[in-house]
C-alpha positions in Angstrom: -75.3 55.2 70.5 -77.8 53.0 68.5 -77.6 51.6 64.7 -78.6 55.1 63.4 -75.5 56.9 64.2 -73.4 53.5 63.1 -75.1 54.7 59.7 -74.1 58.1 59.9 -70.5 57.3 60.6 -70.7 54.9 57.5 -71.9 58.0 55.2 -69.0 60.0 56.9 -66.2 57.8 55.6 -67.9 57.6 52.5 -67.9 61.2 51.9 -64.3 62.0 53.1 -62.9 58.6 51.5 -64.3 59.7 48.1 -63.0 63.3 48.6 -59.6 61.5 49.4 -59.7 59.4 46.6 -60.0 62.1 44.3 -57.2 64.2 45.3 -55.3 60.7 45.6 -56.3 60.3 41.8 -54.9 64.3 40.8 -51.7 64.1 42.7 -50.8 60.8 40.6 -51.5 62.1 37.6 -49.6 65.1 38.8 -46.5 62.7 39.3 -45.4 60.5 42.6 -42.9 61.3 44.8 -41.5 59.2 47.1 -41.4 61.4 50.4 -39.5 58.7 52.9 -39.5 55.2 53.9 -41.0 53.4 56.7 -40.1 50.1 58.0 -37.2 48.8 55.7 -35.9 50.8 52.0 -38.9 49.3 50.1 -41.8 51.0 52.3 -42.5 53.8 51.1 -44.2 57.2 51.3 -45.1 59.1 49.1 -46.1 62.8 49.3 -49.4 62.2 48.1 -50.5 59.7 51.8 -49.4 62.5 53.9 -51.8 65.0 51.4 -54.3 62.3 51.5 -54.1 62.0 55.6 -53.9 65.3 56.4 -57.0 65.7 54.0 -58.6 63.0 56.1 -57.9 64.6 59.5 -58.9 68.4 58.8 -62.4 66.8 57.1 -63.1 64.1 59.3 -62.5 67.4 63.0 -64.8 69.3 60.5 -67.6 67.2 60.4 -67.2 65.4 63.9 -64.8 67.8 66.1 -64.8 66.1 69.1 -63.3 62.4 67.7 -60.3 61.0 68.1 -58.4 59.9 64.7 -55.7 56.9 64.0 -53.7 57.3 60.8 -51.0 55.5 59.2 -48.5 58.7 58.7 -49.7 61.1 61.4 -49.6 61.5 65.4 -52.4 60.6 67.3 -55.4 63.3 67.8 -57.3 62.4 71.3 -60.9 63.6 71.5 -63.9 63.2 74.1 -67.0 61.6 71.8 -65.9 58.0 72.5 -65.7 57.6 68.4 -62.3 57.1 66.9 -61.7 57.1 63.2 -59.0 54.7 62.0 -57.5 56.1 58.4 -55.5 54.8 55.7 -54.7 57.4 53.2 -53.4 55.0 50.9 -53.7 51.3 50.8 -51.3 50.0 48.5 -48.9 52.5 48.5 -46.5 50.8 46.3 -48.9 49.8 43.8 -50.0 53.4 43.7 -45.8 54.2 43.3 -46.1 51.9 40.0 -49.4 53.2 38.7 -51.0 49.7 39.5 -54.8 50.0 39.7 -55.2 48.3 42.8 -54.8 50.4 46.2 -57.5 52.6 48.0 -58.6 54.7 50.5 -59.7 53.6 53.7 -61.8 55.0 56.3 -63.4 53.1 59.7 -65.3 54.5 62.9 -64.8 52.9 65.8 -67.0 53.3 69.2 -65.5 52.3 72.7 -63.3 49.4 71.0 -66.1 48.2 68.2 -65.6 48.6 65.0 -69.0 49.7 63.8 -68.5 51.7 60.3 -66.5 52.3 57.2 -66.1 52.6 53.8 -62.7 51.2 51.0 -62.6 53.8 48.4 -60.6 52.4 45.0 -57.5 55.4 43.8 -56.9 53.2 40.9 -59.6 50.9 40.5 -63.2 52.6 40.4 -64.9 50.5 43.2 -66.7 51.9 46.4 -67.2 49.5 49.2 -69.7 50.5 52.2 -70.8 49.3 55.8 -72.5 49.6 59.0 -73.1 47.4 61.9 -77.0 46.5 61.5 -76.9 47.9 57.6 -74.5 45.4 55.5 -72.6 45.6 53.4 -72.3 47.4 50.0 -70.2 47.6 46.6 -71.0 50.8 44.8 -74.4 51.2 46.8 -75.7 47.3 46.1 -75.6 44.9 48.7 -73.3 42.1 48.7 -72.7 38.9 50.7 -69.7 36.4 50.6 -70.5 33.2 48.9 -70.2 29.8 50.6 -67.0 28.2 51.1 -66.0 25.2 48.9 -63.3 22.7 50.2 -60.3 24.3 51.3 -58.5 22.4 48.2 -61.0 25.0 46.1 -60.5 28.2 47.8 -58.9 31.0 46.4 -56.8 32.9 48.7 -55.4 36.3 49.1 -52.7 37.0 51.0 -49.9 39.9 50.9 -46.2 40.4 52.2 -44.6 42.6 54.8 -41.6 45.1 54.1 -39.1 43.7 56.6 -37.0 40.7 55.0 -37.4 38.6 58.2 -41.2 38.8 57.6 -41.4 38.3 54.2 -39.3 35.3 54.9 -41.3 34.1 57.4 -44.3 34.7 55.5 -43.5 33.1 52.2 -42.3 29.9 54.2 -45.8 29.6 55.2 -47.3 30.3 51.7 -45.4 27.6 50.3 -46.8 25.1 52.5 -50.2 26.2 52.4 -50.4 26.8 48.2 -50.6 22.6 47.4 -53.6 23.0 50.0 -55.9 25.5 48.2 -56.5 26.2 44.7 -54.7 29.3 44.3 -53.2 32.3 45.6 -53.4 36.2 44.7 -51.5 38.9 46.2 -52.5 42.4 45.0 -51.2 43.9 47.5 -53.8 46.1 49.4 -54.6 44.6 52.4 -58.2 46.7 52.4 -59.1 45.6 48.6 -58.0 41.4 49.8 -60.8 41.1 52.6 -63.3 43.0 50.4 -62.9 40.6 47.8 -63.8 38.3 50.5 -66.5 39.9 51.6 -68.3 40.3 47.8 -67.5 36.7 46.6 -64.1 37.1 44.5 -62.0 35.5 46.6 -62.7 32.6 49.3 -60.2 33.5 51.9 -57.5 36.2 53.3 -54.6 35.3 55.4 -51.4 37.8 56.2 -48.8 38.0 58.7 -48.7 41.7 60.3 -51.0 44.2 58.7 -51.7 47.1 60.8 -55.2 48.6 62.2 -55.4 50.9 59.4 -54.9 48.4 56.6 -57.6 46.3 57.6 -60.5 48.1 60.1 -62.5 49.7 57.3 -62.8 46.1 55.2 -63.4 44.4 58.5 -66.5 46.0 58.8 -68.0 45.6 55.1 -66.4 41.9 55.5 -68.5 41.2 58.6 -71.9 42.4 57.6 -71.3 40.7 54.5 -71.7 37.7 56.5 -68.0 36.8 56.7 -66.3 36.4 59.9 -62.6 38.7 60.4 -60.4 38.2 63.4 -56.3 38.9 64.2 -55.1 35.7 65.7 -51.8 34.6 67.0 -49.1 33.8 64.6 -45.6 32.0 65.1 -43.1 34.6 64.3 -40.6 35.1 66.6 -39.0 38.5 66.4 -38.4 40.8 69.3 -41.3 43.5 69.8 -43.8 41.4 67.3 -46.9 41.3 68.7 -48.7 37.9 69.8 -51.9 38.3 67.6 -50.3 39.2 64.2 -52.1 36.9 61.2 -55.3 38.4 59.7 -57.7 36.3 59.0 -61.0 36.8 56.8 -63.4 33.8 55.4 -67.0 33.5 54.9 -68.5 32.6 58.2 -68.8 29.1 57.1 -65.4 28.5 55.9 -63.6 29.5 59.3 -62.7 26.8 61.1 -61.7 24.8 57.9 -59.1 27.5 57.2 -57.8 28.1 60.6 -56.9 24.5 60.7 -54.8 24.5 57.7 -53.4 28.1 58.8 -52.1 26.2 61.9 -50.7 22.7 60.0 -48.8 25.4 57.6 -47.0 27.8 60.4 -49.1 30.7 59.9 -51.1 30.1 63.3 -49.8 29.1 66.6 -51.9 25.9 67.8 
């Protein structure tokens, strides 16, 4: 596959995230229900992600039938092309619960392991983020870049929390040793919206224990060809079945190895 398709891919999570986002945007105006819970009593689901995904899926087999698609609420669906799209119906579920503006759709193609494509479509707030491997990066169809990093003491970081209470515990430990080291933090809790902030220059850095493949992939991809640099690295939690590489990381290209180190001297990172 060459850089061409990585563009068509892009414009296919554009036009499904947007057709998402819309019915997103009815079914809250319509009222929220919540459906079930995930994880612990405070993760939710509403009816409207499992709409929302299963709009995803049945769009997504119309316009390429023979990929393979990872969502947040559904089973797996297997296919043969070698392309798998990773979905997120919503991004921010609770905010959406609350009527808070900040939570999205997201949408990422990935090719033999590579993230190569994807789009973060706002619900609440009306912003459109876009990107392909070779293309960069855009916010509402204009090209954007991360700005250089200042001093960690300057950054502004976003971060989030988990639903478990042993992870939130774990993670707000960490935040309160890193918060004298940085200017600020913000949490707006969508994982998606965090590293795009990154990626168009409104925030310096993201760092969070334990978001999942579908809260991150799309934003990876516009955070990358923004010139930023995105990785999962090891964290220090120690709970049974947590996985070694568990902290997401997202800075400008520039400003990695600066945060890193102070993600290591403040327990998020394992040294």
């Amino acid at each position: 596959m060459s850089a061409s398709v990585w563009a068509e891919l892009r414009d296919v999570a554009l036009t499904v995230g947007r057709e998402a986002a819309t019915l997103a945007r009815r079914m809250r105006d319509e009222g929220v229900d919540v459906a079930d819970t995930k994880s612990s009593a405070t993760d939710v689901v509403t009816r409207a992600d499992r709409a929302v995904e299963e709009l995803l899926r049945t769009r997504l087999l119309e316009l390429r039938p023979d990929d393979s698609i990872l969502g947040e609420e559904g089973d797996d669906h297997a296919g043969t092309s070698g392309v798998r799209w990773i979905v997120d119906p919503i991004d921010g579920t609770v905010n959406y619960l609350y009527g808070l503006r900040d939570c999205s759709v997201s949408v990422a193609a990935e090719v033999d392991g590579e993230l190569v494509a994807g789009a973060v479509v706002g619900i609440g707030v009306d912003v459109v983020y876009a990107a392909a491997v070779g293309h960069g990066a855009t916010r509402d169809g204009k090209p954007i870049s991360v700005k250089p990093s200042p001093p960690v003491g300057q950054r502004l970081v976003h971060t989030g929390f988990g639903y478990r209470p042993e992870v939130r515990a774990h993670q707000s430990a960490c935040l309160a040793s890193l918060l004298p080291r940085v200017r600020d933090i913000r949490r707006i809790g969508s994982s998606s919206l965090d590293i795009c902030h990154v990626a168009d220059g409104s925030g310096d850095a993201y760092v969070e224990e334990g978001p999942m493949p579908w809260d991150w992939s799309a934003a990876a991809v516009v955070l990358r060809e923004a010139g930023g640099r995105f990785d999962v690295l090891p964290g220090t939690m120690d709970l049974d079945g947590w996985p070694e590489r568990s902290v997401v990381v997202a800075t400008p290209a520039d400003g990695w190895d600066a945060f890193v180190e102070v993600l290591q001297e403040t327990g998020f990172l394992a040294r």
